[in-house]
N, C-alpha and C positions, 0 to 999 in steps of 0.2 A: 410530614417533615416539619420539625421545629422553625426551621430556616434554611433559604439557600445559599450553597456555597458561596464564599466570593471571589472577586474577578480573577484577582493574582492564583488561584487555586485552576483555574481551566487552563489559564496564561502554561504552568508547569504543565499540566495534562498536555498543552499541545505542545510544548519543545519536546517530552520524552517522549508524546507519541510518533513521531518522527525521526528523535534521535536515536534510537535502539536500530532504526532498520535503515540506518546512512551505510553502514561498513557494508552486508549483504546483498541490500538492493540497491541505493541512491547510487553510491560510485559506480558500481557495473552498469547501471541504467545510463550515464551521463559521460561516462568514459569504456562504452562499451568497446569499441574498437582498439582502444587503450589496453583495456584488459586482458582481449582475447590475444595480442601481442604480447604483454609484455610476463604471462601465466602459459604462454604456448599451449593456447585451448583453442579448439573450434566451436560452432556456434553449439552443438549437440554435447561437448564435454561441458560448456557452463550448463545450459542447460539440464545437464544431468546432477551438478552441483544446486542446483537450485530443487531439484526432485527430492533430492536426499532431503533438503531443509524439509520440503514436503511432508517426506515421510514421519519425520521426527516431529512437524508441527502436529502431526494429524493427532498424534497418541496426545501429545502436551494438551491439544483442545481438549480433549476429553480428561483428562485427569483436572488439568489448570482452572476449567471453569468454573467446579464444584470449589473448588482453594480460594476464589473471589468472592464468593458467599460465606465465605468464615473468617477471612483477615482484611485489614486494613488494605485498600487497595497502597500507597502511599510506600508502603516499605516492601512490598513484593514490586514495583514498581523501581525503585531504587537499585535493589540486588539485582534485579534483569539490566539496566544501564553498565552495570559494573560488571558483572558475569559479560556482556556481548562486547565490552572497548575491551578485557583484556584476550580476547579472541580476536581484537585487531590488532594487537602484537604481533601475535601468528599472520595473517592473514601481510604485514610486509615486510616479512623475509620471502614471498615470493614460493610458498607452498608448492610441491609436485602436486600433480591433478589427486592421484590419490589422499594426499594428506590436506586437498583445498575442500576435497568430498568429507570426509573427517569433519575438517570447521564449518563448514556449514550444515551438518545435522548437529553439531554443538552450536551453531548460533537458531536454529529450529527449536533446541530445546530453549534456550537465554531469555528470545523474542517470545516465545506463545507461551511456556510452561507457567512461568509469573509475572504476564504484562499482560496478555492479551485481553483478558475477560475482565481483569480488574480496570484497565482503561475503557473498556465498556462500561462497564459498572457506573464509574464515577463520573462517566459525561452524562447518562441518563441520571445520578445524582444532581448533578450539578442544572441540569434541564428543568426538574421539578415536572409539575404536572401540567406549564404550559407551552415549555419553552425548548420542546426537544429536536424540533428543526435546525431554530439557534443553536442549542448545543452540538450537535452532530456537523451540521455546518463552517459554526466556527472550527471544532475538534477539525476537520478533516482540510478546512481552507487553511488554518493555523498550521497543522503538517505540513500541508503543499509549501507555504511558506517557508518554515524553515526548511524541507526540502532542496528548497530553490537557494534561497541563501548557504545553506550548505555544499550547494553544490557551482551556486559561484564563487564561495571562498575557492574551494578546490579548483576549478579553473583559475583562477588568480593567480594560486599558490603553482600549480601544475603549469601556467605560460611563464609565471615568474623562473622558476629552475630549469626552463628547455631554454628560454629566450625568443629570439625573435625568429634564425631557423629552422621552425616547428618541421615543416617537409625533412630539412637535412638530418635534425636529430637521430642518433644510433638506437639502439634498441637498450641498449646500459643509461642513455643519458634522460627517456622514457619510466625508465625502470625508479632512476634514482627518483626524478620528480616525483612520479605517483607515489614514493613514498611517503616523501613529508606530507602530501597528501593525507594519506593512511594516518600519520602518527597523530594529526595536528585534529583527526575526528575523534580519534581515541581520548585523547584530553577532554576533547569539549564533550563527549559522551558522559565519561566518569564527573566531571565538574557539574552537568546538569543532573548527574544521581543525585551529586551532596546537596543542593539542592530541591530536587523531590525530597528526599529525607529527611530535613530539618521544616521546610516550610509548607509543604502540599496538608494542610489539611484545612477538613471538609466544613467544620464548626455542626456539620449535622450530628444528631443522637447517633451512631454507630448499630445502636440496638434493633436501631428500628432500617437497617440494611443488612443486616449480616442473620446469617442462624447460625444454631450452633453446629448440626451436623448435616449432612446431607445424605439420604438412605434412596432406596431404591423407589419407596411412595413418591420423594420429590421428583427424581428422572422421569417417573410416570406421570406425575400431571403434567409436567412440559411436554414429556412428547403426545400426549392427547391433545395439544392445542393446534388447530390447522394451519395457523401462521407463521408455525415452526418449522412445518415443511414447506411452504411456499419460500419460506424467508432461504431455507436450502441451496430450492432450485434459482430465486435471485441475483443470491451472494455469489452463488457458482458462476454464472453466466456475465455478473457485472464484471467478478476477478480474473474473468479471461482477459477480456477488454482492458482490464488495469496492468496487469502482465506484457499482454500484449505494445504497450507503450516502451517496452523495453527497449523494440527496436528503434525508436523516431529518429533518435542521434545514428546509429548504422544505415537507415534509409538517407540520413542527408549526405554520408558518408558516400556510400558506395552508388545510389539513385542519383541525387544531387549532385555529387560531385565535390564536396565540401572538405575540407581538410580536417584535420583529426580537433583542432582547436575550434574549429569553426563548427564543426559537427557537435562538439561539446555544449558550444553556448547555447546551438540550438537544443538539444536534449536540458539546458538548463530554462533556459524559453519556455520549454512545454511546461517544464517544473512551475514555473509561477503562474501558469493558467491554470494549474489547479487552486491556491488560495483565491485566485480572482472570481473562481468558478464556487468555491466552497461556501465564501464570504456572501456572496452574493447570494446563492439559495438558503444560507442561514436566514440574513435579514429579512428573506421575504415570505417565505414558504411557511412560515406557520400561518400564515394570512392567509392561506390556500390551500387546498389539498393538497397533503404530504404524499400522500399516494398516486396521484393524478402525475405530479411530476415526477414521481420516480419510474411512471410509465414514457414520459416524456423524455427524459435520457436514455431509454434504449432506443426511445426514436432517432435520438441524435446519432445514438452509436454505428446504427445500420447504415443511414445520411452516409458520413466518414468512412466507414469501411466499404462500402462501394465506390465510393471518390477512388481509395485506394487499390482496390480489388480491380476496378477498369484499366488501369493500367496508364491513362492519361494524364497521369502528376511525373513529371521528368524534368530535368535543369532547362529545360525551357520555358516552363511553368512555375518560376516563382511563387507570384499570388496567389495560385491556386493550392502549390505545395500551405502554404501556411493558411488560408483561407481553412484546409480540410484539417490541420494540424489543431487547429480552433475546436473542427466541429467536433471532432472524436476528442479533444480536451473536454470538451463540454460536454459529453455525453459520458463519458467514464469517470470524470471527477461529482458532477451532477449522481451518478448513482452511488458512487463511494459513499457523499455525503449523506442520504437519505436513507440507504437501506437498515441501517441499524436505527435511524431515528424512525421507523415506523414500527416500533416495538410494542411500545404504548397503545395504538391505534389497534393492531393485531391479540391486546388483551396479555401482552404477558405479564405475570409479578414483577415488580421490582427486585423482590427479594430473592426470587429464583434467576435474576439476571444472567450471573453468570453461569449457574448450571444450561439455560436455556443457550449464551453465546456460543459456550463448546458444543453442544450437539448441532447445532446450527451451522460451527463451522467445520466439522467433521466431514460435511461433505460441501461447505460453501468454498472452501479454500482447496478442495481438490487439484486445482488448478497447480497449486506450489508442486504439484507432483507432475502433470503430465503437461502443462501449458508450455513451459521451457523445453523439452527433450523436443516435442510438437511443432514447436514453430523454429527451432532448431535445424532440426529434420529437414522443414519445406528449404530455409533458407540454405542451408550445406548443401540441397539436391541441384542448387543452380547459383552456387556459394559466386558473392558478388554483383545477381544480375538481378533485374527488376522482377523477374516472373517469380520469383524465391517470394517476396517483398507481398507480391499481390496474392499468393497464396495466403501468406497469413492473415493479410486483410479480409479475404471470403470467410479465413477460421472468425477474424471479432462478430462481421454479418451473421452467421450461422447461429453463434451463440446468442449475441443479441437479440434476435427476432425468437429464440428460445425464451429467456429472461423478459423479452416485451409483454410475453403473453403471459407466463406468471405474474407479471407486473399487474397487468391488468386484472387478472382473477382476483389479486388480492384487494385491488379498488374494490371491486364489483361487491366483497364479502365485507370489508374493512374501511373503506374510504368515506362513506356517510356517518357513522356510528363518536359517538364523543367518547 
C-alpha cells in the first residue's frame, strides 16, 4: 500500500458501522421490553423476526462479499445507510408481526448485502500490515460507542415523551415515545450516509485492493485455507454470546426487578462496556498475541455465563448482578473485536477479503437465524421467571467452551507465525 488511510476515514467506518444496525438490533436490545409491548410480540415472535433477517443475511454474505472485492467500499457503504433508515419509516407505524417479519429480512438484505464485507475490507485497509488489532478494536469499541450513545439519546428522548410516570404510562403513550425514538434514528442514519458518501475515502491505490472479477478459482483458494474454517466455527460461537446480550435489559427487568426506564439505562450500561472493552484491546493487543487473547475472551465468556446459569444473581445481589454483566461484556466484546482482526495472522489475502468475509460468515452468523427463536423458546417456557434467564445463560457456556477450543487450535496453528 502506497499509504494508510487517515483518521477521519475509520472515525466514518465506525459511526456507519454501528449506525445501519441501531433500527434492527440496538432499539430492540435496549428497549426490549418496550418493544415486545408496544409490537404485541413475545419473546419467540421477535425472535423469529430476527431469524428471518437471518435468513436473508446468510444468501447477502455470500453474494455481498465477492461485491467488496470489486467496488469502492465507501459508496456501497452509503446506499446500505439509506436503503436501512427508510425501512425505519415502516418499522414506526408499528408494523403487524407479519409485515415486522417483512422488514426485517429487507433490513437482512440493506445491513449484509452492501456493508457487511466492504466495512471489513476497509478496517483491515485502514490496519495495514501492523496495526490490525488497532483497527478491529477501535472499529468494533467505536461501534459500541456510538451504540451506547445512540441508545442513550433514545432513552432521553423515550423518558422525555412518557415523563416522569413511567410505571403509570398507557400503552398509546409508550407507543407514541418510542416513536420519535424511531424517527430521530432514521435521520441520523441517512445524514451519516451523506457523509460516508462525500468524505470516507481511503487515499490508498484502489487497484491494489479490489479485482476485477471474482470466479470460482478465487472461492477455491479461500476455501483451501484452514483459517477459514476455524475462523467459521469462532465467529459462530462468539455471535451467540453477542446475541445472547439481547436479554441483559429483560434480566434486569423481570430478575431485577427494575422498571422499564431503569431497565433501559441498564441495557444502555452494557452498551458502553463494549467501546470500553474494544478501545482497550485495540491499544494493546498488537503488543501481544492476537490469538492468545481471543482465546482469553471465551474464557471470560464461560466465567459470566456460569455466574448466570447458577441462578445466584437476583435483586438481592446487586454487585454481583453487574460485577457478572462486566464479565460477559468483556468477554463477547473482547471476541467481537479480534476475531476478524486475526485474518492477517491466519494468512488470508487482502484482496480476497471480502470473498473470504462472506464464506466465513455463511456459517459464522448462523446465529441471526436460530439464536433468537432459541433463547426465546427457553425464556417463553418460564415467560418472566429466573429459570427461563439461566437457561440461556448455559446456551452462552456451551457455545463458548465450543469457540474456546477453536480459539485455541487457531493459536496452536497461527499465533507464532509473523
Amino acid at each position: 500500500m502506497e499509504k494508510k488511510a487517515p483518521w477521519f476515514y475509520l472515525i466514518l467506518l465506525i459511526l456507519a458501522g454501528e449506525a445501519v444496525f441501531i433500527l434492527p438490533f440496538v432499539l430492540p436490545r435496549i428497549f426490549r421490553s418496550t418493544v415486545l409491548d408496544v409490537f404485541a410480540l413475545n419473546n419467540t415472535q421477535l425472535g423469529l423476526c430476527f431469524s428471518l433477517y437471518g435468513v436473508v443475511a446468510l444468501v447477502s454474505y455470500l453474494f455481498g462479499g465477492p461485491l467488496a472485492d470489486k467496488y469502492p467500499p465507501r459508496k456501497l457503504i452509503a446506499v446500505a445507510l439509506w436503503m436501512t433508515s427508510i425501512g425505519g419509516l415502516v418499522f414506526a407505524k408499528f408494523p403487524s408481526f407479519g409485515h415486522l417479519q417483512f422488514l426485517y429480512g429487507y433490513w437482512g438484505f440493506t445491513t449484509i448485502f452492501l456493508f457487511w464485507a466492504p466495512m471489513i475490507k476497509a478496517t483491515r485497509v485502514w490496519g495495514g500490515d501492523k496495526s490490525q488489532g488497532k483497527a478491529f478494536g477501535l472499529l468494533d469499541g467505536g461501534r459500541g460507542l456510538t451504540g451506547a450513545l445512540f441508545g442513550l439519546l433514545g432513552v432521553l428522548i423515550f423518558s422525555f415523551f412518557l415523563g416522569e410516570e413511567v410505571d403509570a404510562s398507557s400503552l398509546a403513550e409508550r407507543r407514541e415515545a418510542f416513536q420519535y425514538v424511531i424517527y430521530i434514528s432514521c435521520l441520523i442514519i441517512a445524514f451519516i450516509g451523506v457523509l460516508v458518501w462525500l468524505f470516507m475515502k481511503s487515499g490508498v491505490d484502489e487497484s491494489k485492493i479490489l479485482v476485477e472479477r471474482i470466479s470460482k478459482k478465487e472461492i477455491g483458494t479461500v476455501l483451501k485455507i484452514p483459517s477459514v474454517w476455524l475462523l467459521m466455527i469462532i465467529i459462530l460461537c462468539a455471535y451467540v454470546g453477542y446475541k445472547i446480550t439481547d436479554i441483559i435489559s429483560q434480566y434486569a427487568n423481570e430478575v431485577m426487578l427494575y422498571d422499564e426506564v431503569k431497565a433501559a439505562q441498564t441495557g444502555t450500561l452494557f452498551q458502553f462496556l463494549r467501546p470500553a472493552t474494544g478501545i482497550l484491546v485495540g491499544l494493546v493487543v498488537d503488543r501481544f498475541r492476537i490469538t492468545l487473547w481471543l482465546v482469553y475472551s471465551f474464557a471470560a465468556c464461560v466465567i459470566g455465563g456460569i455466574l448466570f446459569g447458577s441462578g445466584i444473581i437476583g435483586p438481592s445481589t446487586t454487585m454481583l448482578f453487574f460485577l457478572s454483566v462486566v464479565v460477559v461484556a468483556a468477554g463477547v466484546y473482547a471476541a467481537r473485536a479480534l476475531y476478524f482482526g486475526v485474518m492477517q495472522k491466519g494468512k488470508i489475502p487482502l484482496t480476497l477479503t471480502g470473498t473470504a468475509v462472506g464464506l466465513i460468515s455463511i456459517i459464522g452468523y448462523t446465529p441471526d437465524i436460530f439464536a433468537g427463536p432459541a433463547y426465546g423458546m427457553l425464556l417463553d417456557a418460564h415467560r418472566g421467571e429466573e429459570l427461563g434467564h439461566q437457561n440461556v445463560f448455559w446456551m452462552l457456556t456451551a457455545f463458548s467452551v465450543v469457540g474456546g477450543i477453536a480459539a485455541l487450535v487457531y493459536h496452536r496453528i497461527y499465533g507464532r507465525t509473523n
